[in-house]
N, C-alpha and C positions, 0 to 999 in steps of 0.2 A: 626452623619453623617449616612446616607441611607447607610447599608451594601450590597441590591442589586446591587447598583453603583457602589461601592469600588470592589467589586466581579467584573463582568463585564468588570471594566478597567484593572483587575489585572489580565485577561481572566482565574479564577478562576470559576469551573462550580461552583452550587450548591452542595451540600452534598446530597442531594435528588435524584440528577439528577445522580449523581456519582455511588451513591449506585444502580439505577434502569439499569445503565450501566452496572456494574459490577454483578448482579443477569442476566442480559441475558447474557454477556460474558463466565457465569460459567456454562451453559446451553450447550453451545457448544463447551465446554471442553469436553468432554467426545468422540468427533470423534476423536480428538489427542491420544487416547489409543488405544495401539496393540488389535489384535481381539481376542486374548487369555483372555486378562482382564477380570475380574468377573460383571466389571459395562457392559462393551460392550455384553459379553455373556447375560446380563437379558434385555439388550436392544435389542438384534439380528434384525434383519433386515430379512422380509419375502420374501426379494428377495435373500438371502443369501444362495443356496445350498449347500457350500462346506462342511461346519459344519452341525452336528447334531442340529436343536433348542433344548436348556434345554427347563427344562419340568420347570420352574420357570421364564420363558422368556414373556414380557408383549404381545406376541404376542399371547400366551394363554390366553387372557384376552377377553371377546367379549367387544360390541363396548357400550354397557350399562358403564361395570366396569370400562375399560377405562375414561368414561367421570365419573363417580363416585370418584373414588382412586385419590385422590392430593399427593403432592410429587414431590421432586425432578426427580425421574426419568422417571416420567409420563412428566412433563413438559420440559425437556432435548427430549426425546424421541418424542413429538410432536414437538419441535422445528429443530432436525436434518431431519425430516422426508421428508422437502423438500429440503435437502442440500447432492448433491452427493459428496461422498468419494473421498478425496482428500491426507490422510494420509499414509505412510507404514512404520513406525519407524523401523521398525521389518525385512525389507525389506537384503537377504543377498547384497546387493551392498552397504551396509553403516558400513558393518563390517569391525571393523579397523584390517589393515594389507593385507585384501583381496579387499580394493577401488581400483578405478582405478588411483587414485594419485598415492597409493602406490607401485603398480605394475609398471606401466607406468608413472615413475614421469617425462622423457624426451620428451615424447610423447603429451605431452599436455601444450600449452603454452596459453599464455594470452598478446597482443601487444596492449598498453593502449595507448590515446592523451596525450600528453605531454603538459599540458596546457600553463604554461613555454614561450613554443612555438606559432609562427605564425600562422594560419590557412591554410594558405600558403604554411606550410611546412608541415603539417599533408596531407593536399591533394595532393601532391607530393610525399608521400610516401604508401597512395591508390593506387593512378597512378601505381608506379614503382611497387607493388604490385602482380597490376593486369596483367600489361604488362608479370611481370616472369612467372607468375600460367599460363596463357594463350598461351603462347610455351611449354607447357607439357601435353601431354593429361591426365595424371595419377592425375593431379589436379582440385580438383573442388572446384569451390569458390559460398559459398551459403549465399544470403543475403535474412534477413529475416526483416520486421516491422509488425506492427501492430497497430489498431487504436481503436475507441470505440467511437458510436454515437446512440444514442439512444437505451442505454442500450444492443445494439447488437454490437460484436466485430470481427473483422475482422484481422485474419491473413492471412500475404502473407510471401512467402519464391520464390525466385527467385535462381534459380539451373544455372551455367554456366561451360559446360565441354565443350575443346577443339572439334571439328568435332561433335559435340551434338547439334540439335535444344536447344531451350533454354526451359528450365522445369519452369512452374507455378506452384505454388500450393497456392488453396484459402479458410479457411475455418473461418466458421460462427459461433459465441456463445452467448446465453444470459445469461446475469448478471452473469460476472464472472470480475475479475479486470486487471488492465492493465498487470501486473505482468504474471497474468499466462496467459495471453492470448501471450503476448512476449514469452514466455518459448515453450508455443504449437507450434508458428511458429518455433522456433529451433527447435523443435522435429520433427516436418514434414521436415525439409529440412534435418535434420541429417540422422532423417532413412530411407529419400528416396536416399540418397547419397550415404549409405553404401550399397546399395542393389545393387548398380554399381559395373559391373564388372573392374578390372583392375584401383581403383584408390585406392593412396595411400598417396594419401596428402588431408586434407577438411580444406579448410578456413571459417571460419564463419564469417560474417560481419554484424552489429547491432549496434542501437545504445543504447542498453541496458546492458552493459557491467557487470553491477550488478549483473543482471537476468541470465547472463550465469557462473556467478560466483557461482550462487547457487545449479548448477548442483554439482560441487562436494565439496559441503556442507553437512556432515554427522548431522545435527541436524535437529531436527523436526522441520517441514514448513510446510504450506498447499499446496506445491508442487510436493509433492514428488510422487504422479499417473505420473505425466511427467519426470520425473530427472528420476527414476530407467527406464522408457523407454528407455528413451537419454542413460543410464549408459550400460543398458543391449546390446543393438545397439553398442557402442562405443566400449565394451568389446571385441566382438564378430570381428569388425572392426580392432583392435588393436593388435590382438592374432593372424591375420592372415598371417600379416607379420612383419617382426623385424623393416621394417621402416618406416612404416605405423604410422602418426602422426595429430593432429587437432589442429589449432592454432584458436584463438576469436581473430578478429581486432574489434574495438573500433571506431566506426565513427557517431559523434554527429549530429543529424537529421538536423542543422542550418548551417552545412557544406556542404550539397548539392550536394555532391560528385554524377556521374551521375548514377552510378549502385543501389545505395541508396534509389536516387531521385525518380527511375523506382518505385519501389516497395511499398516505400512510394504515391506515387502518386494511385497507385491500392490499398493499403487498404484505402485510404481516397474515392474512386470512389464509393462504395459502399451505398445505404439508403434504410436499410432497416427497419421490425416492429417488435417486439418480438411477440410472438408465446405465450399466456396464457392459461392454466396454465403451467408454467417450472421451474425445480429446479435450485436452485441458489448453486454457488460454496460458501465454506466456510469463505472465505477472504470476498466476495462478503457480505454475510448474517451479517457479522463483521459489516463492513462496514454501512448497510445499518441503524443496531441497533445506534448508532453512530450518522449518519447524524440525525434520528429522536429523538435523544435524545437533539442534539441543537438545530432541529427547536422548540423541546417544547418549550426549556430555551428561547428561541429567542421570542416567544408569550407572554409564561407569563413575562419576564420583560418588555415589554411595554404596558400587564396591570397591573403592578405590583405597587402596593404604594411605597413600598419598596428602588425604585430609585430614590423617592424624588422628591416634586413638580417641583420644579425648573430644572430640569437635563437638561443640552444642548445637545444636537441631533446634532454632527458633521457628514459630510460626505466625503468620500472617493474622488479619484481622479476621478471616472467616478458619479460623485455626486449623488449617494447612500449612503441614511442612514447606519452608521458603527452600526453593529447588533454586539451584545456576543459572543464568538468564543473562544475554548481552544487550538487551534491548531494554535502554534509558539509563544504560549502566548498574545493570542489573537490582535485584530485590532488595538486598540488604541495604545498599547505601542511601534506598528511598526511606529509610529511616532515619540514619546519622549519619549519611555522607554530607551535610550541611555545615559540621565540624570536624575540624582535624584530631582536635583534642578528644572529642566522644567516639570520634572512628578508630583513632587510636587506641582508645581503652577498650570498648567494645571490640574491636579485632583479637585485642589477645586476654578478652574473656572469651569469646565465643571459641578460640582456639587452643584455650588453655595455656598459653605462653608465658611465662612470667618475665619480673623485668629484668634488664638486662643486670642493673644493679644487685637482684639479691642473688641472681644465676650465678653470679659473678664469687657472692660472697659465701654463697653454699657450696661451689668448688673448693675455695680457700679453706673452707672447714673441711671437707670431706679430707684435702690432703695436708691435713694438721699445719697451716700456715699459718703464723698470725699476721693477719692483716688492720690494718686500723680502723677504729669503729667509725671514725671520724671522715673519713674515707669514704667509707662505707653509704654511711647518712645521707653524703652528698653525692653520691651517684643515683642512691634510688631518691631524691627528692630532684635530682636532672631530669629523671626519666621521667618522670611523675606527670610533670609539668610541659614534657617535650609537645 
């Protein structure tokens, strides 16, 4: 049986394709390490003043030797070169015992959809929400989305304080991923929030409820240039007064809720073009090594021998060709991978394979053996039912 096929339905990359994944993945391992490290110190970065450059640092290298020296950290080092910093492991807001969970473990809540629940009754408790925050002036309720079209991303954070015009803010990024572009717009709304005199309550509302969970997340992300912003802002916010507190509501973008609706509606307004040449975020640069590594697999198996003359070419609900995919265990089996018995049969129709039973009994004929019919029967009623 054709092992590119079998691979494919099993949405099993190639071993080839795997390994060329994983040599650039290991390329930009090296921005996740503190700026103390001995690999980052010989990689330094010539926009870097704070530190002294070693005197063994490639940026002592002129632009001959550079393209001459192969190596690991020549190729790491051309590869971060267009990817800004996005790390701070090292950062003192992740030190346990000094977080802001730890200090202020009452002061920070998290009020999740109750899936459980109606919709009906999630937007009734927006409602009553917003109704309370909005007879106090000391509270501000800040709702923040974001979107991504055309590799440009657009966050919005919409600012709502009692006796306050109501505050916008709209900002622009290329190629960076949904993730931290959601995280940026908290950050804009949080630390224009705190910069308010006289409040002492901040609602957040979002429908990325994950993304603001990662704020006070002490393990290394590629978010963390935003989170120790938000941390350091929040600290400063929370040490001011004893009652001074942030709560994240939870409000999923299909519930339409109308302060939501707004804001959403302004990151989706925007079409813009990206700006080249621009450095890409690190999630982003992930990402993008990734896609290009399926659309290879995606080429070469359909010039590939590999998948067998006969292969059927199923297609999707929007009747597109179902292309190789390792992501959720690829396409086909989101069909019948729920059964053995149906994945079974369906693998060797789509493959053309027959069973092992009549393969068996049409050799026997071909070289004039007589073999028992009886035999026979019950090997393709094993397989049948295997």
């Amino acid at each position: 049986m054709p092992t590119d096929s079998l691979e494919a339905i099993a949405g099993l990359i190639p071993i080839k394709f795997h390994l060329q994944k994983l040599a650039s993945r290991s390329q930009l391992h090296s921005a996740t390490l503190p700026e103390n490290h001995l690999i980052r110190t010989l990689m330094d970065s010539p926009l870097n003043l704070c530190n002294k450059p070693s005197p063994l640092s490639i940026n002592t290298l002129t632009e001959c030797q550079k393209n001459t020296v192969k190596g690991y950290l020549i190729d790491s080092y051309n590869k971060l070169f267009g990817v800004f910093p996005s790390f701070s492991p090292l950062n003192p807001e992740f030190n346990p015992g000094s977080r802001i969970v730890d200090i202020f473990p009452d002061q920070v809540s998290f009020n999740l959809a109750n899936k459980a629940k109606s919709n009906k009754s999630r937007f009734q408790q927006l409602d009553d929400m917003m109704l309370h925050s909005s007879s106090s002036p000391h509270t501000a309720i800040v709702v923040t989305d974001a979107s991504i079209k055309n590799d440009i991303a657009t966050s919005v954070s919409h600012i709502h304080i009692r006796d306050y015009p109501l505050i916008k803010t709209v900002h622009h990024a290329a190629f960076v991923t949904s993730t931290e572009v959601e995280l940026f717009a908290m950050r804009c709304g949080i630390s224009q929030t705190c910069s308010k005199e006289n409040i002492s309550k901040i609602i957040v509302v979002t429908d990325s409820i994950h993304v603001a969970k990662k704020i006070f997340n002490n393990k290394t992300y590629p978010y963390q240039i935003h989170t120790t912003a938000i941390l350091s802002k929040l600290r400063q916010f929370l040490t001011t007064g004893q009652g001074n507190s942030i709560e994240f509501w939870e409000c999923p973008s299909w519930l339409k809720w109308r302060l939501h609706r707004s804001v959403d509606k302004d990151s989706k307004s925007f079409n813009l073009q990206p700006i080249l040449p621009s450095k890409v975020s690190w999630d982003y640069c992930k990402k993008i090594d990734s896609d290009n590594i399926t659309n290879l697999w995606k080429m070469t198996f359909q010039a590939s021998d590999g998948k067998g003359r006969h292969f059927l070419n199923l297609v999707d609900h929007n009747s597109k060709d179902i292309e190789p995919s390792y992501i959720k265990g690829g396409l086909w089996l989101q069909f019948f991978g729920h059964s053995n018995l149906l994945c079974t049969r369906a693998t060797r129709a789509i493959t053309n394979h027959a069973l092992i039973g009549k393969y068996h009994f049409s050799l026997m004929k071909i070289s004039n053996v007589l073999v028992s019919p009886t035999l026979s029967r019950q090997e393709d009623t094993y397989f049948m039912n295997v």
